[in-house]
C-alpha positions in Angstrom: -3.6 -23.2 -27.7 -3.5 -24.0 -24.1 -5.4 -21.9 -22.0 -3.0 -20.8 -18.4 -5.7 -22.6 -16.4 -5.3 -25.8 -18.0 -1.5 -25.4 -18.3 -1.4 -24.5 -14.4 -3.6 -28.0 -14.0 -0.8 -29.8 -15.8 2.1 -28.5 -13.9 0.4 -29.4 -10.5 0.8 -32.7 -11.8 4.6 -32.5 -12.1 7.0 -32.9 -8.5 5.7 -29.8 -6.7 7.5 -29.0 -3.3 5.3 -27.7 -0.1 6.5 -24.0 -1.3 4.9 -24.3 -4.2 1.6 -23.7 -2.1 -0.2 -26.3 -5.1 0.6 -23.5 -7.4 -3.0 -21.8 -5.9 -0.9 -18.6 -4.4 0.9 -16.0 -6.2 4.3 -16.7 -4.1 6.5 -19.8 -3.0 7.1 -19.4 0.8 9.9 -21.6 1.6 11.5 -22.0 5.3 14.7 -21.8 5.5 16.6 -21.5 9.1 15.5 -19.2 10.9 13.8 -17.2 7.8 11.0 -17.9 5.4 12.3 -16.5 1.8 8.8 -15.5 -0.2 9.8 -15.8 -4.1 7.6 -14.8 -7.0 8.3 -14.7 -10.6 6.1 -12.6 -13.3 6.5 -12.1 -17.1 5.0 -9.3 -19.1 4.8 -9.3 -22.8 4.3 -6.7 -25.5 0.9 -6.6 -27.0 -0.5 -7.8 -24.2 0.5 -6.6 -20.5 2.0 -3.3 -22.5 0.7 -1.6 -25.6 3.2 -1.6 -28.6 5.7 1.6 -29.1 5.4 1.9 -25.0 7.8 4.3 -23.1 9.9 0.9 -21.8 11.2 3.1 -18.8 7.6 2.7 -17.6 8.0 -1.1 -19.1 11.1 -1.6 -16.9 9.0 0.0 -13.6 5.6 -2.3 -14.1 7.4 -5.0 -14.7 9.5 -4.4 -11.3 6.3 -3.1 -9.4 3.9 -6.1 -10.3 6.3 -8.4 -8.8 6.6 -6.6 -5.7 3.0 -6.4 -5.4 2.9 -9.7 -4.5 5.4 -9.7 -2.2 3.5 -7.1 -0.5 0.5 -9.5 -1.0 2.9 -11.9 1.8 3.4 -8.9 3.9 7.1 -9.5 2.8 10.2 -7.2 2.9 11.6 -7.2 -0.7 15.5 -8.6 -0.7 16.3 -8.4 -4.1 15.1 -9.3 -7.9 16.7 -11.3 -11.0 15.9 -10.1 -14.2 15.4 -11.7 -17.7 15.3 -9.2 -20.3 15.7 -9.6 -24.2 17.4 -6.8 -25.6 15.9 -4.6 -28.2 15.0 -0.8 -28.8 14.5 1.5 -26.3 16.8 -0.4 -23.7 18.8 2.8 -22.8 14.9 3.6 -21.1 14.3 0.3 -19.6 17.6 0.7 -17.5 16.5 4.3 -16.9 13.5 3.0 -15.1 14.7 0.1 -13.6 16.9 2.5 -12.1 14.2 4.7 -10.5 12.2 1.8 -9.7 14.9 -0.4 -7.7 16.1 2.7 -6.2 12.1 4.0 -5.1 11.6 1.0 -3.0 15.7 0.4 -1.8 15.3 -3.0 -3.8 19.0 -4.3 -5.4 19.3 -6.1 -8.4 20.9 -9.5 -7.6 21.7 -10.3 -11.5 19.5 -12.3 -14.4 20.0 -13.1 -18.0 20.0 -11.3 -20.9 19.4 -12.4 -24.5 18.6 -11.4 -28.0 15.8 -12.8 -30.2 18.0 -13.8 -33.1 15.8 -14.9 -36.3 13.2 -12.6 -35.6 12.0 -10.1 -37.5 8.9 -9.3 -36.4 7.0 -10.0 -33.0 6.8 -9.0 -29.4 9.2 -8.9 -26.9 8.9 -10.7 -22.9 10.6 -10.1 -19.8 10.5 -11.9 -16.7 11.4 -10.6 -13.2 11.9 -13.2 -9.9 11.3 -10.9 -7.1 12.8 -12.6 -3.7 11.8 -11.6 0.2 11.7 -12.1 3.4 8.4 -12.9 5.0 7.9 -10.2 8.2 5.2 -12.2 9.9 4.4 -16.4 10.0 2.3 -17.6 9.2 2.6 -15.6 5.8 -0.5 -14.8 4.6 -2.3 -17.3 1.7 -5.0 -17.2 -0.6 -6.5 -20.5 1.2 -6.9 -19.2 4.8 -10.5 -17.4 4.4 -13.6 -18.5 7.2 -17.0 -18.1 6.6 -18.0 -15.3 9.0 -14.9 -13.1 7.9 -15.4 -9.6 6.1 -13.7 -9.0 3.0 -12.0 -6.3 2.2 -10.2 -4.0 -0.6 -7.7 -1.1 -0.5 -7.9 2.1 -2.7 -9.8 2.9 -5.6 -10.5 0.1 -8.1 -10.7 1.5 -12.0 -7.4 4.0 -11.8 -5.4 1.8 -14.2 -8.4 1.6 -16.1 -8.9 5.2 -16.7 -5.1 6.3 -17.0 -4.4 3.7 -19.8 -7.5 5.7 -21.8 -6.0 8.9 -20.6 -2.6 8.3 -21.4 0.5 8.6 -19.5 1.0 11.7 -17.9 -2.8 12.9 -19.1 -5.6 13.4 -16.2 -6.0 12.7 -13.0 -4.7 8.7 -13.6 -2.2 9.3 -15.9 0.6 7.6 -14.0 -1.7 5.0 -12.3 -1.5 2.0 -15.5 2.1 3.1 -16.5 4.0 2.9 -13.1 1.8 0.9 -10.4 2.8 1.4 -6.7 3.0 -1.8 -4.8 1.6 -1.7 -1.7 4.5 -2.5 0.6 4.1 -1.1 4.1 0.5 -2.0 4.2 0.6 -5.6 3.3 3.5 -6.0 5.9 1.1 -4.3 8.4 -1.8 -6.2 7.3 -0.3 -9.5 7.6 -0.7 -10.5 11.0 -4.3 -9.5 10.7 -5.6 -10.9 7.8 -6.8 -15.0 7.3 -6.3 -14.4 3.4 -5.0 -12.0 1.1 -4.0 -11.4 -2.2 -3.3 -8.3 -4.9 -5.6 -7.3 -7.4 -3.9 -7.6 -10.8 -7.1 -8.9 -13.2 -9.5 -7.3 -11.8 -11.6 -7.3 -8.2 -14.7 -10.2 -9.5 -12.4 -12.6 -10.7 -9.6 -12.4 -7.7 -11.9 -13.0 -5.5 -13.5 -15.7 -7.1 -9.9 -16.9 -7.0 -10.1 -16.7 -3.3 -12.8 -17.7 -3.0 -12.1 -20.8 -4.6 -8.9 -21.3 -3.4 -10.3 -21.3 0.4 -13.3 -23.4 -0.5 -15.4 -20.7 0.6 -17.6 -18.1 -1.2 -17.2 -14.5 -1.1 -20.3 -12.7 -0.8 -19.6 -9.3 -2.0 -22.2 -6.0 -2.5 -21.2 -3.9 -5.7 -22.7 -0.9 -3.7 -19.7 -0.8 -1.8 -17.2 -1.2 -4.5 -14.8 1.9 -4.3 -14.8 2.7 -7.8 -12.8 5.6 -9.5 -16.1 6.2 -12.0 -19.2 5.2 -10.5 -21.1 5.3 -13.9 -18.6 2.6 -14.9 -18.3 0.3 -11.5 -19.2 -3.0 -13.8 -15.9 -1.9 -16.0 -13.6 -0.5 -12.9 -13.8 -4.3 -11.3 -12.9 -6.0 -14.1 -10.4 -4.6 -16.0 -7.4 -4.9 -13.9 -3.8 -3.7 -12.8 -4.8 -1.6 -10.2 -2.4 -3.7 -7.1 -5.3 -3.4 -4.5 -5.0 -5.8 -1.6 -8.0 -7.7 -1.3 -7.8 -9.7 2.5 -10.8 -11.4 4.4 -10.5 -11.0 8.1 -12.4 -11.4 11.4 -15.1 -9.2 11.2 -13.8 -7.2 14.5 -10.4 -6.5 13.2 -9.1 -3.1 13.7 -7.2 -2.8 10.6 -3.8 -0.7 10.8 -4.7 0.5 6.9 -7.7 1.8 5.2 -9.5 -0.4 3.5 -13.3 -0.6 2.6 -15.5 -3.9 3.2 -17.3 -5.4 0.7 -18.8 -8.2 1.5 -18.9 -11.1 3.8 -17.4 -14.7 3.4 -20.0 -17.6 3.7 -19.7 -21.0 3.3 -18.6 -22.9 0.2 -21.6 -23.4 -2.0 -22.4 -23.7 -5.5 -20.1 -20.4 -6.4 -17.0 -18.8 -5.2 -18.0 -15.5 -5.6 -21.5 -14.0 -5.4 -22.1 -10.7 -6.3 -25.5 -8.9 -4.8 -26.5 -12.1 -4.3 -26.4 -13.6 -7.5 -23.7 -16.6 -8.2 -20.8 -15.8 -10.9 -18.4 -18.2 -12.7 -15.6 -17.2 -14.9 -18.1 -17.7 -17.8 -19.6 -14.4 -16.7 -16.5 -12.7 -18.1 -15.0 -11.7 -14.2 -11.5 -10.2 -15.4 -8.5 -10.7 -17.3 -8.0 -14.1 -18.4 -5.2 -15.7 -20.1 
């Protein structure tokens, strides 16, 4: 099986236009007139971005929510989404939540596709979501714009979704925070004419920013210390699990940031490692995140 990296790799190869961004961002951001659309498309698959026998009202949400988080990763405004959904049990929930997801962040459905998995008996079902918007500030931020010098920094608490899938919906204190993400909207459009890089934290803190790292040809020197973790006694598990939709952004180092956010580490010149962590270099063999 073809592992994402290498498939990405391949498709790089293919007629790419400048949008595209070499296929190192999360968005295209393509110019047109007077306006720079910002388009992103995401896919989520049972089994693996939601557990089987799911509530797919929640489905419906994440799958609407992940996709704006990175628009708000562009600091864009959303204008609409197309969906691609394959029909099956529990759709009278999926529209439910699709529902109170478009209508929570004012965000119309512009149409899609619909299909049915005829011939299959047995195996899990995928939607896909292209998420369109309008870029509030150019140059609209990019995961390639970090400077050695800048500080790094993250919103939130990172571990939430962690601890509210092992809690369960609804149970404990994160009980909401893996089912029904919030993208961060309003602070990525006020961040973006601040920030030199920034991107959202969907497989976990380590191996984003190694991806930002690497993406910028820099390395991001970050101190766990100053991780802000939902459960200190499990900081190791908290930055590499995933789906929390943290902004992570470098910036000059005298910023005043319009948002709370928490530095973490500094960005020095490229070396021999994208990312180092108290000092020490890590690679994706060191088991950063969520990998395809």
């Amino acid at each position: 099986m073809t592992s994402e990296a290498k498939f990405i790799e391949a498709l790089r190869k293919l007629l790419l236009h400048p949008a595209a961004r070499g296929l190192e961002d999360d968005c295209a951001v393509l110019p047109i007139g007077g306006e720079t659309l910002v388009i992103t498309h995401d896919m989520m698959a049972e089994g693996t971005h939601f557990p089987d026998g799911a509530d797919m009202a929640d489905v419906a949400w994440k799958l609407v929510a992940v996709n704006l988080s990175d628009l708000a990763a562009k600091g864009a405004e959303p204008i609409g989404v197309l969906l691609g959904h394959m029909l099956g049990e529990g759709d009278e929930r999926f529209l439910e939540g699709l529902g109170e997801v478009l209508r929570a962040y004012n965000v119309p459905l512009l149409g899609g596709d619909t299909i049915r998995g005829a011939g299959r008996s047995e195996g899990a079902r995928a939607f896909g979501l292209t998420a369109i918007g309008r870029a509030t500030h150019v140059p609209v931020p990019d995961r390639r714009g970090a400077e050695p010098g800048d500080a790094v920094y993250v919103t939130g608490t990172l571990g939430r979704a962690m601890l509210g899938f092992e809690q369960g919906r609804g149970a404990g204190a994160y009980g909401e925070a893996y089912s029904r993400p919030r993208p961060l909207l309003a602070e990525g459009r006020a961040l973006a004419p601040h920030v030199s890089a920034m991107m959202d934290v969907s497989d976990g803190l380590l191996v984003d920013a190694w991806r930002l790292g690497e993406a910028s040809a820099v390395t991001l020197a970050l101190d766990s210390a100053h991780f802000p973790v939902a459960d200190p006694a499990r900081r190791e598990d908290c930055v590499r699990w995933g789906d929390d939709y943290e902004l992570l952004f470098t910036a000059p180092a005298d910023t005043a940031l319009p948002v709370e956010a928490t530095r973490i580490g500094t960005v020095a010149t490229g070396g021999t490692s994208a990312l180092l962590v108290d000092g020490k270099p890590m690679t994706l063999q060191d088991g950063l995140g969520y990998r395809h």
